[in-house]
C-alpha positions in Angstrom: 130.5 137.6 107.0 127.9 140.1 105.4 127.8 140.6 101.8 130.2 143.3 100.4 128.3 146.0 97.8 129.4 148.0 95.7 128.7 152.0 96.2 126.7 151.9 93.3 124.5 149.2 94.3 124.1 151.1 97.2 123.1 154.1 96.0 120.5 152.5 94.0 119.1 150.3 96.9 118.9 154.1 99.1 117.4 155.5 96.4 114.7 152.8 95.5 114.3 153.1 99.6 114.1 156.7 100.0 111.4 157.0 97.1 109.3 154.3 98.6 109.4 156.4 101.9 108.2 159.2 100.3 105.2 157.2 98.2 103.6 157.4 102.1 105.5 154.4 103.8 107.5 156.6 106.1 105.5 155.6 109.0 106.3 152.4 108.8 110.1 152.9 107.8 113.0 153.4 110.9 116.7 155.1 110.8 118.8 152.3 112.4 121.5 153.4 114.4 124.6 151.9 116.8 125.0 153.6 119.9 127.8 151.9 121.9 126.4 148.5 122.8 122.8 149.5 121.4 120.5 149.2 118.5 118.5 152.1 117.8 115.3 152.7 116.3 114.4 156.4 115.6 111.3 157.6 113.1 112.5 159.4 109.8 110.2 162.3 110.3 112.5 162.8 113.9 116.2 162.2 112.8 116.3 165.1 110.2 119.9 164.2 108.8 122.7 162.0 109.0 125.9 163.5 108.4 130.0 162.1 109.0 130.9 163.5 112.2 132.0 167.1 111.9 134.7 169.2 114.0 133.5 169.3 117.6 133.9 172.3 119.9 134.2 171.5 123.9 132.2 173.2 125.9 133.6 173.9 129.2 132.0 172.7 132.5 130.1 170.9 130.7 129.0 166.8 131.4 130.9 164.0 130.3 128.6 162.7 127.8 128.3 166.9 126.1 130.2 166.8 122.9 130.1 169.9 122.7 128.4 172.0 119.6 129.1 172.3 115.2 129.0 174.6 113.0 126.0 172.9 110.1 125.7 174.7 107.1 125.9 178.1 109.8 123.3 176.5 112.6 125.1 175.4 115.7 123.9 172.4 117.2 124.6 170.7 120.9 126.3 167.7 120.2 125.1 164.4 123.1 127.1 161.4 122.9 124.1 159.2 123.2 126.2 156.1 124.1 128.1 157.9 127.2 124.6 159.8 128.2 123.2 156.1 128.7 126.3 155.1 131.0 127.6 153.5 128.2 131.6 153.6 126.5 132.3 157.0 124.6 131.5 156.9 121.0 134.8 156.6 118.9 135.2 159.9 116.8 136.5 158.3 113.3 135.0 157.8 110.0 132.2 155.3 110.8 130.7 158.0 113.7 127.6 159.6 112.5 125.5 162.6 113.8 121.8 162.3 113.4 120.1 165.7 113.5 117.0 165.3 115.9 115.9 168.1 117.2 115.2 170.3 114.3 111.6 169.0 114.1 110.7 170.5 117.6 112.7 173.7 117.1 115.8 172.5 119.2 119.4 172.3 117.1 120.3 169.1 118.9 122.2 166.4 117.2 123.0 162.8 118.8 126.4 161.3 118.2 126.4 157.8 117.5 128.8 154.7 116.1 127.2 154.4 113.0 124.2 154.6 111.1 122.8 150.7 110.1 120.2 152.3 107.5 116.2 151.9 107.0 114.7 149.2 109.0 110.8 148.5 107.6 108.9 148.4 111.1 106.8 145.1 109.4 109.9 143.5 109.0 110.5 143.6 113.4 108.6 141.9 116.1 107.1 144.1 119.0 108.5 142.8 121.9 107.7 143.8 125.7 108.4 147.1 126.9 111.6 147.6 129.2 110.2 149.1 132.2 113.3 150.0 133.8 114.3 152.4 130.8 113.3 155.5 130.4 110.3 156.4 128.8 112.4 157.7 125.7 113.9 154.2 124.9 111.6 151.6 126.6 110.0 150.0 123.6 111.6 147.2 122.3 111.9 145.0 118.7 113.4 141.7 117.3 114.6 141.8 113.9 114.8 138.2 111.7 118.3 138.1 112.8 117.2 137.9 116.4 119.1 141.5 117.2 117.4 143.3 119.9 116.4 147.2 119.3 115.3 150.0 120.9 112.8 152.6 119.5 114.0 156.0 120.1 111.1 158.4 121.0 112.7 161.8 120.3 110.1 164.3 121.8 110.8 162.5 125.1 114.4 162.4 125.0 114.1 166.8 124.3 112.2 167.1 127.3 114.3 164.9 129.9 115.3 167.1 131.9 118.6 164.9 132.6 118.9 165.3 129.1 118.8 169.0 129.0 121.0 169.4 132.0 124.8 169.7 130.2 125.8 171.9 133.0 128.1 170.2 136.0 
């Protein structure tokens, strides 16, 4: 069973985290994230925010896996549900569902819904292991963390320009 903290030990450990990211370790630091049966990997300077799922509006004739788009602080975003746009099960909307802002970087309001966010991973603490080749080239590298947990790096520019990706209409 993992170690319960309290919020305020939390809030301190983020903190100390967040300041040592911005001391120039950010290349070397990764959002972890659960996306239906995955481990995900995406660089800071990529996932903008992370914020509690918001209210969603559908989007008719629209894919499966389309969300549909929020209202953030007056920007609309497109809303994927990254776990049902891999073929995977339909991320739960409840209070551990997070949406990671990722497309504000290349100029596209885009926000991926996942299961929940797992925090900073340091990259020195995960072992490079072979690429998947049969993934797409937006999710083919793979790590090894010291708790032999398999994750996948996330490269966000790649995922923008997939055109399955940009295809929401059926």
């Amino acid at each position: 069973m993992s170690k319960r903290i309290s919020l305020r030990e939390f809030q301190q450990n983020l903190t100390a985290r967040l300041g040592a990211i911005r001391h120039g370790d950010a290349a070397r630091t990764l959002l972890g994230v659960e996306s239906g049966d995955s481990l995900w990997l995406i660089d800071l300077a990529d996932s903008g925010e992370v914020i509690p799922l918001t209210e969603l509006t559908p989007v008719p004739l629209t894919r499966h896996w389309f969300a549909g788009i929020t209202n953030v602080r007056g920007l609309l975003y497109s809303v994927v549900d990254f776990s049902a746009f891999r073929a995977d099960h339909a991320t739960p909307h409840n209070s551990e569902a997070r949406l990671v802002m990722i497309g504000a970087r290349h100029g596209i309001n885009s926000a991926l819904l996942v299961d929940r966010a797992l925090g900073l991973r340091p990259l020195a603490q995960l072992t490079r292991l072979p690429d998947d080749t049969t993934a797409p080239t937006w999710g083919h590298q793979m790590y090894k963390d010291a708790e032999n947990r398999q994750w996948r790096r996330l490269q966000v520019r790649e995922l923008l320009a997939d055109p399955a990706f940009l295809d929401v209409a059926t």
